[in-house]
C-alpha positions in Angstrom: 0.0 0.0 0.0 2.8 2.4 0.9 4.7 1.8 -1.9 1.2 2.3 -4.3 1.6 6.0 -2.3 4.8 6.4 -3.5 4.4 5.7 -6.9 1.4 7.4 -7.6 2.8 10.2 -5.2 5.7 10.4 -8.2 3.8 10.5 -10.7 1.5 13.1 -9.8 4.1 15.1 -9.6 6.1 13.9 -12.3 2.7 15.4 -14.5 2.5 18.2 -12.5 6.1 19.4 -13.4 5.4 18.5 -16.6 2.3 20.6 -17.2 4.1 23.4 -15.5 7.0 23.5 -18.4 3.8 23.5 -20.9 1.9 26.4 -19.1 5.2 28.5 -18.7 6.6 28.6 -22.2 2.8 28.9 -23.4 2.5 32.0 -21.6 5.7 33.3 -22.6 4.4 32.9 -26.2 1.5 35.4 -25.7 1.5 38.6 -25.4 -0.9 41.7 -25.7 -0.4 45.3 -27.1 -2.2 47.6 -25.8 -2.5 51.7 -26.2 -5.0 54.2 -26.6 -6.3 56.6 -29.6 -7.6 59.7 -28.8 -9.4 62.5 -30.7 -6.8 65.8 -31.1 -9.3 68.2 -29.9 -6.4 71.2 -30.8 -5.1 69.9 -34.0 -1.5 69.9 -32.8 -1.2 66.0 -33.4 0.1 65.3 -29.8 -2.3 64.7 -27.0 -3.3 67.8 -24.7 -5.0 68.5 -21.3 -8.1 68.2 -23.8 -7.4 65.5 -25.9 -10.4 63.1 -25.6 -10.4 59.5 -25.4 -11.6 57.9 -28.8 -14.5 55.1 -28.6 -15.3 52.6 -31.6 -12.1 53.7 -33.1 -10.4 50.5 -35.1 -6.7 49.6 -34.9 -4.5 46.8 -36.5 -1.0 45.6 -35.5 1.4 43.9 -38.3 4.4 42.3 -37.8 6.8 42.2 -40.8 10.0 40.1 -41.5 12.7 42.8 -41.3 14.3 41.0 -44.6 11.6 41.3 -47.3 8.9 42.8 -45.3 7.1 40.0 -45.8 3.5 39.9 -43.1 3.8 37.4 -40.4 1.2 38.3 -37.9 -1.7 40.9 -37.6 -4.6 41.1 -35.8 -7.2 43.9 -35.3 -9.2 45.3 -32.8 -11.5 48.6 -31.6 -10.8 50.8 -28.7 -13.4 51.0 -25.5 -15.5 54.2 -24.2 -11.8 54.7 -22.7 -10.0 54.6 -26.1 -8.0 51.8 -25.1 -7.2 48.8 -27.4 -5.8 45.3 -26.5 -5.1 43.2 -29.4 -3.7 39.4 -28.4 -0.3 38.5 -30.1 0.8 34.7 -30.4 4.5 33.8 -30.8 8.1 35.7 -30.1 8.9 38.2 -32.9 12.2 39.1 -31.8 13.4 39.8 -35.7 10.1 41.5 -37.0 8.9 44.9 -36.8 5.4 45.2 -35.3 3.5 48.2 -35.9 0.0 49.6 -34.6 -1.7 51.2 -36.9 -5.0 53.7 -36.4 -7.0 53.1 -39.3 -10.4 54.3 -38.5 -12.2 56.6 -36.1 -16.0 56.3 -35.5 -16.9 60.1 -34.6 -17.6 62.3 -37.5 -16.2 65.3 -35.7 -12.7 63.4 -34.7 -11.5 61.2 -38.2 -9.3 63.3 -39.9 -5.6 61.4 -40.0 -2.7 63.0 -38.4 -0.6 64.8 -42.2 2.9 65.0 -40.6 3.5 61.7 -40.4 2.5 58.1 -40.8 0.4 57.3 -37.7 1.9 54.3 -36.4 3.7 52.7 -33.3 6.5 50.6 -33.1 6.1 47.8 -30.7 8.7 45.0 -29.4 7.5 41.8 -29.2 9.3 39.1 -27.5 10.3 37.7 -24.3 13.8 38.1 -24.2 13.6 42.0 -23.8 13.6 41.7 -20.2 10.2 42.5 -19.0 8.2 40.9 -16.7 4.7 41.5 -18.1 3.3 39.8 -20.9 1.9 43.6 -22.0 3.7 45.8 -24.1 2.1 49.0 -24.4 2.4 51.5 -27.5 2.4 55.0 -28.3 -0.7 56.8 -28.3 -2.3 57.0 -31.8 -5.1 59.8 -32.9 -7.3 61.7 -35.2 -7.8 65.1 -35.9 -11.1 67.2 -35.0 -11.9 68.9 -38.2 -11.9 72.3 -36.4 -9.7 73.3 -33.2 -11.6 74.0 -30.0 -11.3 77.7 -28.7 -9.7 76.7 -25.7 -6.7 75.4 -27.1 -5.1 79.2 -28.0 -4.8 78.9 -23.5 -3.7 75.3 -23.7 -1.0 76.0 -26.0 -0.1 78.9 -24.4 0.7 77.1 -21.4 2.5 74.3 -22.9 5.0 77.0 -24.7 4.8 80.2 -23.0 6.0 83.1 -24.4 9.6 83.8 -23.4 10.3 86.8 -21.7 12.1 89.5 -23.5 13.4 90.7 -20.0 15.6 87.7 -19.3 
């Protein structure tokens, strides 16, 4: 009987180590990327004291082989009543670019793109970068109200003041 213990004693946790390896490096295969969009209530294509949080609005993340550029994951998703997104990402990809992309915003008053550059953010996407969490968070991506709010004359203002000529 005691030996029967023993046994089934070792193999429980025989399987039990076992399983552990598989949960582990499964976890460390999965990560999330998430980030916010917001509506650029001032038109200055950086987010303000009055930048507002963008609902509905839909985002995709690529990853490309740095080689030929070639697609080797992507997945899209829409941001909550807090603009925030969280798209799931399986696998390490160490040697690819990933990118998050805003492609759409649901408010008629807040979808013009951002002109200066291509709105996108860079994210890295392994397990070997040395964080702990499996999140990786990117840049905050946006569209443009079609019309700045009056306010934003003050909120620039106190973002760059003027420089006094007395100094």
């Amino acid at each position: 009987m005691a030996k029967a213990f023993v046994v089934a004693a070792l193999v429980a946790t025989t399987l039990s180590l076992c399983l552990s390896v598989v949960v582990s490096s499964d976890a460390a295969e999965h990560f999330f990327v998430e980030g916010k969009v917001y509506c650029d209530t001032c038109r200055v294509q950086f987010v303000t004291r009055v930048s507002e949080p963008l609902e509905g609005a839909t985002v995709s993340l690529e990853c490309k082989r740095r080689n030929d550029s070639a697609l080797t994951y992507s997945a899209d998703g829409v941001t909550d009543k807090n603009g925030v997104y969280s798209l799931p990402v399986d696998g390490d990809h160490e040697e690819e670019i990933c990118e998050v992309r805003a492609l759409k915003s649901r408010r008629e008053d807040c979808n013009t793109p951002f002109d200066v550059f291509d709105q996108k953010a860079r994210v890295l996407l392994t397990d070997k970068s040395g964080q702990s969490s499996m999140a990786r968070y990117a840049a905050p991506l946006g569209f443009m109200k079609k019309e700045a709010l009056p306010v934003c004359k003050e909120v620039l203002k106190e973002l760059f003041p003027p420089e006094d000529e007395n100094l």
